[in-house]
N, CA, C and O atoms as CSV, one atom per row, in Angstrom:
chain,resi,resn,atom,element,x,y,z
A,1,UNK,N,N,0.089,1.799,15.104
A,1,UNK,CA,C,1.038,2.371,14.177
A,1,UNK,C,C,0.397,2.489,12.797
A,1,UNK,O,O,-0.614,1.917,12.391
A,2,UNK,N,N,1.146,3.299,12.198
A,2,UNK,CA,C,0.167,3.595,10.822
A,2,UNK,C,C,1.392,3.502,9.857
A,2,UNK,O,O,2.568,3.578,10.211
A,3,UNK,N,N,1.001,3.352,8.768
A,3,UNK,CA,C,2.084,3.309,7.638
A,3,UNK,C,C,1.262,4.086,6.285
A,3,UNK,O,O,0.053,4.182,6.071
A,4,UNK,N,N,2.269,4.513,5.603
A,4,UNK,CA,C,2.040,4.734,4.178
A,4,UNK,C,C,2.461,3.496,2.938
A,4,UNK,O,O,3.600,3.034,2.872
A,5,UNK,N,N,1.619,3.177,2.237
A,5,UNK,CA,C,1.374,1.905,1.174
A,5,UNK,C,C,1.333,3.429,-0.217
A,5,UNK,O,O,0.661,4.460,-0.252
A,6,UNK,N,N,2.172,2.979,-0.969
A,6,UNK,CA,C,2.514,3.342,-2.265
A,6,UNK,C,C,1.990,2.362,-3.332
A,6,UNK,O,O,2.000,1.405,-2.558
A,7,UNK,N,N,1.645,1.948,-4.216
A,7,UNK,CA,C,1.583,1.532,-5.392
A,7,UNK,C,C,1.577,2.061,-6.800
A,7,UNK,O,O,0.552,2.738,-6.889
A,8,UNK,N,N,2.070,2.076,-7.668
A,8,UNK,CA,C,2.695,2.417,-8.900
A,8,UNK,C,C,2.697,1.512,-9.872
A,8,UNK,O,O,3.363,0.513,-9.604
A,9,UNK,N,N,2.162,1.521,-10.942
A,9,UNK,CA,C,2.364,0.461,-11.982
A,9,UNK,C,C,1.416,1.187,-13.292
A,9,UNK,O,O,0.952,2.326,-13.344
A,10,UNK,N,N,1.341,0.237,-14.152
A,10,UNK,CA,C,0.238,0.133,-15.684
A,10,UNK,C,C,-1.162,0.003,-15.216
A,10,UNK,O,O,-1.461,-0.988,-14.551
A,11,UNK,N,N,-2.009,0.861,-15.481
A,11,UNK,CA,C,-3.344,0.788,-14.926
A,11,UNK,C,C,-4.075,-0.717,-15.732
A,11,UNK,O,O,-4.238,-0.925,-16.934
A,12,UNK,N,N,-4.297,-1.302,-14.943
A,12,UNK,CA,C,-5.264,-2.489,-14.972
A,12,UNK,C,C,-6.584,-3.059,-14.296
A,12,UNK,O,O,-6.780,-2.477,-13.229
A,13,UNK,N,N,-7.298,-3.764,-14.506
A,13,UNK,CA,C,-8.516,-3.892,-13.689
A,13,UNK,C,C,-7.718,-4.641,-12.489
A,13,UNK,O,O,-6.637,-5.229,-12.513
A,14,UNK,N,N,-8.576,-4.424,-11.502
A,14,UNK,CA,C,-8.330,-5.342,-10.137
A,14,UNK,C,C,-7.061,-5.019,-9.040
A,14,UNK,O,O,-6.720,-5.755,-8.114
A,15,UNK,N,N,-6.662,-4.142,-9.287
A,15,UNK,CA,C,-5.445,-3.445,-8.497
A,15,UNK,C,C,-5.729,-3.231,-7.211
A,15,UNK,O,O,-5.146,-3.827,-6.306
A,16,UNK,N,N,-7.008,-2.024,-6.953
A,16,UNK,CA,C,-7.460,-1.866,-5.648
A,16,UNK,C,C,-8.138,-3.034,-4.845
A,16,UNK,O,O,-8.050,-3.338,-3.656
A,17,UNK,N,N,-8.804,-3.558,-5.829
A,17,UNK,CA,C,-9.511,-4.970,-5.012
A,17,UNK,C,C,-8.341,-6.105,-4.715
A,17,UNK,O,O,-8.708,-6.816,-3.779
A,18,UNK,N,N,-7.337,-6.402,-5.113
A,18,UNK,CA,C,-5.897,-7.445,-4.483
A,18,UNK,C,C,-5.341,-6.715,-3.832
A,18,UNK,O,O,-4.946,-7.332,-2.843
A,19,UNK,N,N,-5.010,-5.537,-3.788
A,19,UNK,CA,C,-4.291,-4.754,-2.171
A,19,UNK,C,C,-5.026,-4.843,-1.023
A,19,UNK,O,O,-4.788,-5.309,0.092
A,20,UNK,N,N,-6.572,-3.956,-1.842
A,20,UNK,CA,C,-7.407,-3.911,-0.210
A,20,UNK,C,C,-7.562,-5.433,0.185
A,20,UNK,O,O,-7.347,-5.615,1.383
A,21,UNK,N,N,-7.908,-6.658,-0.587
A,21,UNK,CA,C,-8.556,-7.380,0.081
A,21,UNK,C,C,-7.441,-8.534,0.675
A,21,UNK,O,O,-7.693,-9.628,1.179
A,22,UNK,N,N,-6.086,-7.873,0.425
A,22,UNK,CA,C,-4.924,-8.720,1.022
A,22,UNK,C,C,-4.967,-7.901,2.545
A,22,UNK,O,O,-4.871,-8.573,3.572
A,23,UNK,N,N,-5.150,-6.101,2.627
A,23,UNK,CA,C,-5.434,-6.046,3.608
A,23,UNK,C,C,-5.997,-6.026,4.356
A,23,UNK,O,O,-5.561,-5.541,5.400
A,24,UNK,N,N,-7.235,-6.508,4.293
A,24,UNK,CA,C,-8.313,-6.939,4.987
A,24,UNK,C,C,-8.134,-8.131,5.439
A,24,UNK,O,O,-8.677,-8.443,6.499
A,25,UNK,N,N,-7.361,-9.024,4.759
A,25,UNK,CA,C,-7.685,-10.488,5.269
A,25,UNK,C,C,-6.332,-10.183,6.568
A,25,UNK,O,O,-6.096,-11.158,7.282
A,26,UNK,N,N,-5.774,-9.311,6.752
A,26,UNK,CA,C,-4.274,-9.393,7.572
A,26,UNK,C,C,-4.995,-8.315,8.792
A,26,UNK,O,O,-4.198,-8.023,9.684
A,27,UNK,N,N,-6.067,-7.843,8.897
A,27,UNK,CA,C,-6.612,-7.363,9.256
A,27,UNK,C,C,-6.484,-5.825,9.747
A,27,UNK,O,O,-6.861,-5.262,10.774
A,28,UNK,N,N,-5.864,-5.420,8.706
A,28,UNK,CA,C,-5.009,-3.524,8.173
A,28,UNK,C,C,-6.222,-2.808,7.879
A,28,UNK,O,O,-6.981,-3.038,6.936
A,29,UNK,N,N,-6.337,-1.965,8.719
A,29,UNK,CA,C,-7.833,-1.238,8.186
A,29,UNK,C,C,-6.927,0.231,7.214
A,29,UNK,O,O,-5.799,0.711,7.328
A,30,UNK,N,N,-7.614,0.413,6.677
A,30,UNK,CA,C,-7.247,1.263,5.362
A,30,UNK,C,C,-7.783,3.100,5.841
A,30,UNK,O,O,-8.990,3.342,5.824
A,31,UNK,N,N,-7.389,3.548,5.994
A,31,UNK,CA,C,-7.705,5.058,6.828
A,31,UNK,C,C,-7.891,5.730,6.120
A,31,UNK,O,O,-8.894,6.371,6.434
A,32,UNK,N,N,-7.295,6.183,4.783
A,32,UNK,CA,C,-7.399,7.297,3.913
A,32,UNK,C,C,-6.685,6.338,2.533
A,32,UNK,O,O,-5.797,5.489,2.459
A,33,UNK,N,N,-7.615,7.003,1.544
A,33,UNK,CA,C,-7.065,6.477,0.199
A,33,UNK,C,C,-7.242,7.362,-1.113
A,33,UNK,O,O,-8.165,8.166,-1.249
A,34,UNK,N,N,-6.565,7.199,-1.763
A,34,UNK,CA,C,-6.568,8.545,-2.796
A,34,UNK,C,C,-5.572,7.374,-4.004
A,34,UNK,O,O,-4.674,6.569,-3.755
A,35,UNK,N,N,-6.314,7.805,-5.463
A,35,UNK,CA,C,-5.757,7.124,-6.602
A,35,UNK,C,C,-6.390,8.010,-7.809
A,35,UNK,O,O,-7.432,8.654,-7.928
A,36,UNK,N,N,-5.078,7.696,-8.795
A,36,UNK,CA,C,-5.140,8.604,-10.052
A,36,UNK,C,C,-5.007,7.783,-10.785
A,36,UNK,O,O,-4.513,6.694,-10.495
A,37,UNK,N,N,-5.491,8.167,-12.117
A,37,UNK,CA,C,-4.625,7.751,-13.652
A,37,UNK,C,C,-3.642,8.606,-14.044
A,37,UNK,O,O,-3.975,9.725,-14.435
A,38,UNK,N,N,-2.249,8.226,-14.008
A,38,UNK,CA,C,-1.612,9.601,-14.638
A,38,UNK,C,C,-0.819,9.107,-15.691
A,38,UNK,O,O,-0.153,8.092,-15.490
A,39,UNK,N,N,-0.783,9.823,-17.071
A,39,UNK,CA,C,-0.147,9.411,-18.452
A,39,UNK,C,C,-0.612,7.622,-18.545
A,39,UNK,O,O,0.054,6.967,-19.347
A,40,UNK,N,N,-1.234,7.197,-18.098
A,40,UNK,CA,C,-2.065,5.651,-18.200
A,40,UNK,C,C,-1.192,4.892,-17.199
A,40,UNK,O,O,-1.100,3.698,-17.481
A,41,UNK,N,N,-0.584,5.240,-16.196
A,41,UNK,CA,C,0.058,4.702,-15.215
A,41,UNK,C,C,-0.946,5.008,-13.940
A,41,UNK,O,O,-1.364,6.116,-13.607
A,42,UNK,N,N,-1.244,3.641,-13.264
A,42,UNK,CA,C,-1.984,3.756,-11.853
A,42,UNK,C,C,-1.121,4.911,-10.667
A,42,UNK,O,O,0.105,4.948,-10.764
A,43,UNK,N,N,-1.645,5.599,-9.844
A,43,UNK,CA,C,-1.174,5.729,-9.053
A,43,UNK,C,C,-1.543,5.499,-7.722
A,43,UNK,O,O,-2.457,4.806,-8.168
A,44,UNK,N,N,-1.696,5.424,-6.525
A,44,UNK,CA,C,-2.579,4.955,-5.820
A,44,UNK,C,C,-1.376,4.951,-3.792
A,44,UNK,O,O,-0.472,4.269,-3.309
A,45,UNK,N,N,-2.324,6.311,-3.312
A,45,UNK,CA,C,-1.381,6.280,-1.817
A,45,UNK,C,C,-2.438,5.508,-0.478
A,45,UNK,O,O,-3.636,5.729,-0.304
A,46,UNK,N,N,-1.880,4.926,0.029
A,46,UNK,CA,C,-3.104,4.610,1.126
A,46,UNK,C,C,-1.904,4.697,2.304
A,46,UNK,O,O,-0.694,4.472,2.299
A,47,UNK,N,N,-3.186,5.285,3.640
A,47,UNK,CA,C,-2.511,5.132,5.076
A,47,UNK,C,C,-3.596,4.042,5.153
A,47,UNK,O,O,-4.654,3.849,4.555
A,48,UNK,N,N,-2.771,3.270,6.336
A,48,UNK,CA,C,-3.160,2.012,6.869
A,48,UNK,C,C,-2.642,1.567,8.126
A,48,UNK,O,O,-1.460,1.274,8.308
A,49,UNK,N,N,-3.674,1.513,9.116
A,49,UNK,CA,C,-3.564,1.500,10.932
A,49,UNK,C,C,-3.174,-0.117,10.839
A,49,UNK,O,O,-3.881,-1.019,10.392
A,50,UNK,N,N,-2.072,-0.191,11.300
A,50,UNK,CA,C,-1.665,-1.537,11.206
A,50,UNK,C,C,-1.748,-1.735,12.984
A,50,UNK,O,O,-0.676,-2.307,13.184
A,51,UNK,N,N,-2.119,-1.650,13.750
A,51,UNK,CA,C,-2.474,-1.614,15.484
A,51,UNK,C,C,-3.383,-3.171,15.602
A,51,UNK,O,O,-3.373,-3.847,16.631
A,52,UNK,N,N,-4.084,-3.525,14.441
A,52,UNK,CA,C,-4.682,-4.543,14.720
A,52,UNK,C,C,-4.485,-5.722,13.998
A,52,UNK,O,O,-5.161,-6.740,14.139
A,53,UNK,N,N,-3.311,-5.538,13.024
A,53,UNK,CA,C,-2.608,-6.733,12.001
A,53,UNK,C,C,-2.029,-7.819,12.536
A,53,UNK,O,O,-1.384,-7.630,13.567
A,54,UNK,N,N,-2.089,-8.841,12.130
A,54,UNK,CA,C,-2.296,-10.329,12.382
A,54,UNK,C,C,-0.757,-10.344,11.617
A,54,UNK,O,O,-0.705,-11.502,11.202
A,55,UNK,N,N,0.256,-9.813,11.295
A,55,UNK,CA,C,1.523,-9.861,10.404
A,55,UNK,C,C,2.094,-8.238,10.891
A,55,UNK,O,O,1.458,-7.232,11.208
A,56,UNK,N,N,3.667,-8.519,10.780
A,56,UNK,CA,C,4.678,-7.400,11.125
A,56,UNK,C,C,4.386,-6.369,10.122
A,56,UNK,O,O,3.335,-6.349,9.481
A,57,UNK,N,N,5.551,-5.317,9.969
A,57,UNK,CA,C,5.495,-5.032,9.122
A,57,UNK,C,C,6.185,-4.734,7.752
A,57,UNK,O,O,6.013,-4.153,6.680
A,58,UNK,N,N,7.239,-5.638,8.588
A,58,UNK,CA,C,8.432,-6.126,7.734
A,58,UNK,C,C,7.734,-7.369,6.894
A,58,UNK,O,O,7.849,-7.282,5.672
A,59,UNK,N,N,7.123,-8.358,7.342
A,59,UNK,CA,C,6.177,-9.016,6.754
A,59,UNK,C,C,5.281,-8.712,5.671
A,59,UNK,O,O,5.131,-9.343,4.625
A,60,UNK,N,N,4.548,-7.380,6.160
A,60,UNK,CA,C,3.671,-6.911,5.393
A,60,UNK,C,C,4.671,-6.857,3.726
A,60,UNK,O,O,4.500,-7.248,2.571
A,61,UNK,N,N,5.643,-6.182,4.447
A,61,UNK,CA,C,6.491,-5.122,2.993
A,61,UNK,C,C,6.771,-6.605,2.214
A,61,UNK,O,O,6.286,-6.699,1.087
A,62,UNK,N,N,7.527,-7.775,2.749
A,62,UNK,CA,C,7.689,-9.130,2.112
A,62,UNK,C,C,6.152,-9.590,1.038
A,62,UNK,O,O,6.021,-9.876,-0.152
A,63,UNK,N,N,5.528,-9.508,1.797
A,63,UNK,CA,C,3.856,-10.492,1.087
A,63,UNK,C,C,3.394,-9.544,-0.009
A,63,UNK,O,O,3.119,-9.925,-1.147
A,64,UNK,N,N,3.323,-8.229,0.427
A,64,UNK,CA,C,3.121,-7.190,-0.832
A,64,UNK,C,C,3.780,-6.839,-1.844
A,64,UNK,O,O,3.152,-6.417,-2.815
A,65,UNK,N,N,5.103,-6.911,-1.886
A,65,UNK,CA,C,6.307,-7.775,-3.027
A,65,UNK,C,C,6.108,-8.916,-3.994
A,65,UNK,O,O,6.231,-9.166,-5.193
A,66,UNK,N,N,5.756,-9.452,-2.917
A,66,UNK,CA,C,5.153,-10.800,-4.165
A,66,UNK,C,C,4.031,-10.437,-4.580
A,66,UNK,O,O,3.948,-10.322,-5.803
A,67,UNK,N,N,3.082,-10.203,-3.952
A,67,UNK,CA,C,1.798,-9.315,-4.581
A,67,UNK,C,C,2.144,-8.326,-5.936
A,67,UNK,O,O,1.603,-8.437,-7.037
A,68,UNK,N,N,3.160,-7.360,-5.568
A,68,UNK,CA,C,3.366,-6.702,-6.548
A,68,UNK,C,C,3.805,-7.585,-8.051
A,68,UNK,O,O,3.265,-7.491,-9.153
A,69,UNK,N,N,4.598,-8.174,-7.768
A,69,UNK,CA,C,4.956,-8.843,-9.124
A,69,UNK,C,C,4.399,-9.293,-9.771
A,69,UNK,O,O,4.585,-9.265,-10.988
A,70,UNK,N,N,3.274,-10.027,-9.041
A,70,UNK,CA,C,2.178,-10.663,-9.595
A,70,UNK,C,C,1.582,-9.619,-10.714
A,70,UNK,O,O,1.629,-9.802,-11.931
A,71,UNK,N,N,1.090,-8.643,-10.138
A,71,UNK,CA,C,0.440,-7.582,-11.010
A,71,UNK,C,C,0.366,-6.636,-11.650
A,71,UNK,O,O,-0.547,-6.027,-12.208
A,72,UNK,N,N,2.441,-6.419,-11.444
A,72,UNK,CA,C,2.918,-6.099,-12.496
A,72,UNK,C,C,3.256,-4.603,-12.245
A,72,UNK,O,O,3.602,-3.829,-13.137
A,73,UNK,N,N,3.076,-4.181,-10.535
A,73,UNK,CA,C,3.323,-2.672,-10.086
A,73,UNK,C,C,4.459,-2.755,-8.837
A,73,UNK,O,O,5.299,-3.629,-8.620
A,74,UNK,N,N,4.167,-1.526,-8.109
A,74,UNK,CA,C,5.723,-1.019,-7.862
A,74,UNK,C,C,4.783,-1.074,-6.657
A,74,UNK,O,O,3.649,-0.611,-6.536
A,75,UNK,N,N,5.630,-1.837,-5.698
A,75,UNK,CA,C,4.354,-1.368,-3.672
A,75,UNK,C,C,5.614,-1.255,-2.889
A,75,UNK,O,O,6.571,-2.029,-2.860
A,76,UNK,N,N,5.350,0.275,-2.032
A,76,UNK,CA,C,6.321,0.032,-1.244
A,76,UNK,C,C,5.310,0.936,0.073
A,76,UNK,O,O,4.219,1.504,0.012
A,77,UNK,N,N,6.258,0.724,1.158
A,77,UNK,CA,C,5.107,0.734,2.403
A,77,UNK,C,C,6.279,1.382,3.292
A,77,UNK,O,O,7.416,0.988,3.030
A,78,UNK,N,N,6.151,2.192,4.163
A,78,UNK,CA,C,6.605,3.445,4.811
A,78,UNK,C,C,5.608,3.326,6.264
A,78,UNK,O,O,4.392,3.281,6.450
A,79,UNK,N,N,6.808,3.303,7.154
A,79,UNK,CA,C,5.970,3.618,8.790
A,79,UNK,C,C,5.427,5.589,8.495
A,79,UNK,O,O,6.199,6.403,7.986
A,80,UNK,N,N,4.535,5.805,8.786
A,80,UNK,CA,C,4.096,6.969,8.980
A,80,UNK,C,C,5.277,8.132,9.264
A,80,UNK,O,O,5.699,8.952,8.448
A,81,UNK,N,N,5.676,7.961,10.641
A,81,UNK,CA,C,6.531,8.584,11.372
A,81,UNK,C,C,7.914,9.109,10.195
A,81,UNK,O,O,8.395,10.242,10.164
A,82,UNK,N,N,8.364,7.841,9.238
A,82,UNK,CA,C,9.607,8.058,8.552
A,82,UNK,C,C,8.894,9.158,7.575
A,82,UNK,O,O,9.371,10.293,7.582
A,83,UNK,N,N,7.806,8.883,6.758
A,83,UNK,CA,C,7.577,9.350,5.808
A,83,UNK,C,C,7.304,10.941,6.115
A,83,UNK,O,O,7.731,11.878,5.441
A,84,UNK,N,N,6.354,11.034,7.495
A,84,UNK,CA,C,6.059,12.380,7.656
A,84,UNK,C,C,7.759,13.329,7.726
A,84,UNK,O,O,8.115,14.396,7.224
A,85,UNK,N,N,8.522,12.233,8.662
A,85,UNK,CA,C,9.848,13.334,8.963
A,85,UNK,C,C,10.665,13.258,7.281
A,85,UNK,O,O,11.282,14.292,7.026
A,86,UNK,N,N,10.709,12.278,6.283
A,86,UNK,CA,C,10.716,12.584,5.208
A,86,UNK,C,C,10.679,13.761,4.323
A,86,UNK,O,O,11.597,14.106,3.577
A,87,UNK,N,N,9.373,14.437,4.488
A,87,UNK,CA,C,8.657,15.036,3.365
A,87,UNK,C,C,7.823,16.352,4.573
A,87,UNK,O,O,6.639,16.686,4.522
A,88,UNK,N,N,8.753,16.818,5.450
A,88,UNK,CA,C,8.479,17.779,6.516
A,88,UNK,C,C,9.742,19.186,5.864
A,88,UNK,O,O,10.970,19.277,5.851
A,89,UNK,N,N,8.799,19.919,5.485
A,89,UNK,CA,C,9.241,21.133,4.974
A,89,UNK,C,C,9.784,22.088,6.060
A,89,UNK,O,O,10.209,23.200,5.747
């Protein structure tokens, strides 16, 4: 299964390195990634094959919450499937 990972916040150092390396240790391989600066706000979309994760993904969305607060941005995480029928023109 694959999901979409959102993050949003104040651009700061170390953003991409505490997402990716939370998902690495849960063992979420990261498929496609794409990030901006926009008006000095991070932006940042990643798909992520969760088929081999060591955690749900209701879990996931819990641990990356607290993650987020920590650092002061916005994470929210989307099964693939919702997001594509979402944003299907």
């Amino acid at each position: 299964m694959n999901a979409i990972i959102t993050v949003v916040g104040s651009d700061k150092v170390g953003i991409i390195a505490k997402v990716s390396n939370f998902l690495a240790e849960h063992k979420i391989n990261i498929a496609d990634i794409t990030q901006t600066i926009l008006s000095g706000n991070f932006v940042m979309m990643m798909m992520v094959d969760l088929s081999g994760a060591d955690i749900s993904i209701d879990e996931l969305r819990s641990e990356m919450s607290k993650n987020a607060e920590s650092m002061g941005v916005e994470i929210n995480i989307m099964a693939e499937k919702v997001f594509s029928a979402m944003h299907r023109v």
